[in-house]
DRENLUMTI-350578 format. One record per residue (C-alpha): y, z, x; chain; residue in three letters. Coordinates in steps of 0.2 Angstrom, whole numbers, plus 5000, padded with zeros to 4 digits. Layout:
N
{v = Y | w = Z | u = X | mol = A | type = ALA} $
...
# end
This chain:
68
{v = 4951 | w = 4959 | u = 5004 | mol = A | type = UNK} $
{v = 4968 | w = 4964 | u = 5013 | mol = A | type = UNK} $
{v = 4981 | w = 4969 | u = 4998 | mol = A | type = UNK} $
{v = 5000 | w = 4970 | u = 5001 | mol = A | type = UNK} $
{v = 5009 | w = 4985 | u = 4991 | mol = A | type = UNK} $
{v = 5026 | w = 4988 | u = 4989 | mol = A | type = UNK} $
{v = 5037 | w = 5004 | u = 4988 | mol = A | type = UNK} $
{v = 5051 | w = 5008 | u = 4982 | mol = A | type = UNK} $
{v = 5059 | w = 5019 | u = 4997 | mol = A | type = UNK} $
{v = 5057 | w = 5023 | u = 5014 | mol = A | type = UNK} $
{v = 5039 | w = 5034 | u = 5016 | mol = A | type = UNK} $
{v = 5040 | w = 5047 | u = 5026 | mol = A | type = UNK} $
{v = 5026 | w = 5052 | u = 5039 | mol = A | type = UNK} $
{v = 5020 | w = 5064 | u = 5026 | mol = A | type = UNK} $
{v = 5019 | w = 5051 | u = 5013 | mol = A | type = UNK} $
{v = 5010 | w = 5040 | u = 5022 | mol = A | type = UNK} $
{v = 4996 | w = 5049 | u = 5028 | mol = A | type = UNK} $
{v = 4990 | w = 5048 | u = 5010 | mol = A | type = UNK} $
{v = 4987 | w = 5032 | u = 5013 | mol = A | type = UNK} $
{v = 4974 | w = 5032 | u = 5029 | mol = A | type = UNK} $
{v = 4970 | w = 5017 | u = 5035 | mol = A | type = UNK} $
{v = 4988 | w = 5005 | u = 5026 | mol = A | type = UNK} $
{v = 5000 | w = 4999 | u = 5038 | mol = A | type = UNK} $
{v = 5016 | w = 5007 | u = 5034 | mol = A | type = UNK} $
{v = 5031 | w = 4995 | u = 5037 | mol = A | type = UNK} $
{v = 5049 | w = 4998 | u = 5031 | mol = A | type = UNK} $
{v = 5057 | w = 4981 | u = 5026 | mol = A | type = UNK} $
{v = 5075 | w = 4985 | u = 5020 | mol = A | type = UNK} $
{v = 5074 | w = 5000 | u = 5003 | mol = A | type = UNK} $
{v = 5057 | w = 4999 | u = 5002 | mol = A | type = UNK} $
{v = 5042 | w = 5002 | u = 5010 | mol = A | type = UNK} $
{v = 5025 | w = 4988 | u = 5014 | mol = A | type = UNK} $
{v = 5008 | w = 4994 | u = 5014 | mol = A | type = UNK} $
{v = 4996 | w = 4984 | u = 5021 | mol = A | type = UNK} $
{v = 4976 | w = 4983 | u = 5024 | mol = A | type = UNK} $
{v = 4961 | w = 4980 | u = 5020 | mol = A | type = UNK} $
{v = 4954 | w = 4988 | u = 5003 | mol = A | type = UNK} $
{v = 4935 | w = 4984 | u = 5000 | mol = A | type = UNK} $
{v = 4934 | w = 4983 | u = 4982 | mol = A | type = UNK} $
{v = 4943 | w = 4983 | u = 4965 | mol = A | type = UNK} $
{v = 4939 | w = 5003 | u = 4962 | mol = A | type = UNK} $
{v = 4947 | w = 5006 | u = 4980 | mol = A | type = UNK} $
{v = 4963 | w = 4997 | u = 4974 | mol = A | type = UNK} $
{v = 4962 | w = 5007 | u = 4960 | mol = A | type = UNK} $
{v = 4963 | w = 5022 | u = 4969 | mol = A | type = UNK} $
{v = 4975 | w = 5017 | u = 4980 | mol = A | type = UNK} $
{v = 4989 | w = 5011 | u = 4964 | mol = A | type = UNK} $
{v = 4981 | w = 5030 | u = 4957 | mol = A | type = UNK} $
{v = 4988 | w = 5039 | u = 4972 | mol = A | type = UNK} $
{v = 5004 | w = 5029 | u = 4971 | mol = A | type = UNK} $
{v = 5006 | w = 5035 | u = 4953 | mol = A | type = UNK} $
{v = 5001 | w = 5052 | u = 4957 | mol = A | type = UNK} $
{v = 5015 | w = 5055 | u = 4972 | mol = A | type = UNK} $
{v = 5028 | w = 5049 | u = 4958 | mol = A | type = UNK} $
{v = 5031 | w = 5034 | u = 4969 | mol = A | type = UNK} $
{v = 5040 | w = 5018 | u = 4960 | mol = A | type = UNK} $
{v = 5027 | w = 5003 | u = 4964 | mol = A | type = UNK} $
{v = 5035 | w = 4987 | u = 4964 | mol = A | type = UNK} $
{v = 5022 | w = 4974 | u = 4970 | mol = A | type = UNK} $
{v = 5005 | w = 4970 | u = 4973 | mol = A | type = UNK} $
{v = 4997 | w = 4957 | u = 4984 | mol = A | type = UNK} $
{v = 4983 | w = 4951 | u = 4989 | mol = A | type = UNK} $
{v = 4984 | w = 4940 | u = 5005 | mol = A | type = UNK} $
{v = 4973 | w = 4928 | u = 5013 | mol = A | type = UNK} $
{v = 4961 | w = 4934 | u = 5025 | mol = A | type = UNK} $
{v = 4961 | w = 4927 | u = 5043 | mol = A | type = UNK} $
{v = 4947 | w = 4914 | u = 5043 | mol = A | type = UNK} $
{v = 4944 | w = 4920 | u = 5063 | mol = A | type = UNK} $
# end
């Protein structure tokens, strides 16, 4: 499944490395994640890490899958 989580705020290059394997994108304040998660405990992990850096989530996604 490929998940789409918003940030509040513009993640650094430090910041983002916590999150190998996401696309980073800055879209206006805040910042996109995107990629591929392989299961609901991974997502878990990922909005745990989110929490754990003190990072304000805003939105999570889950966008359709190229059918390719």
């Amino acid at each position: 499944m490929t998940y789409q989580i918003r940030i509040r705020g513009h993640l650094g290059a430090t910041l983002r490395r916590a999150f190998p394997g996401l696309h980073a994108q800055t879209q206006g304040r805040d910042t996109l994640l995107t990629g591929a998660v392989p299961d609901q405990a991974a997502l878990h992990g990922l909005l745990a890490q989110v929490e754990t850096l003190g990072l304000e989530l805003l939105e999570v996604r889950r966008v359709p899958d190229d059918p390719c």
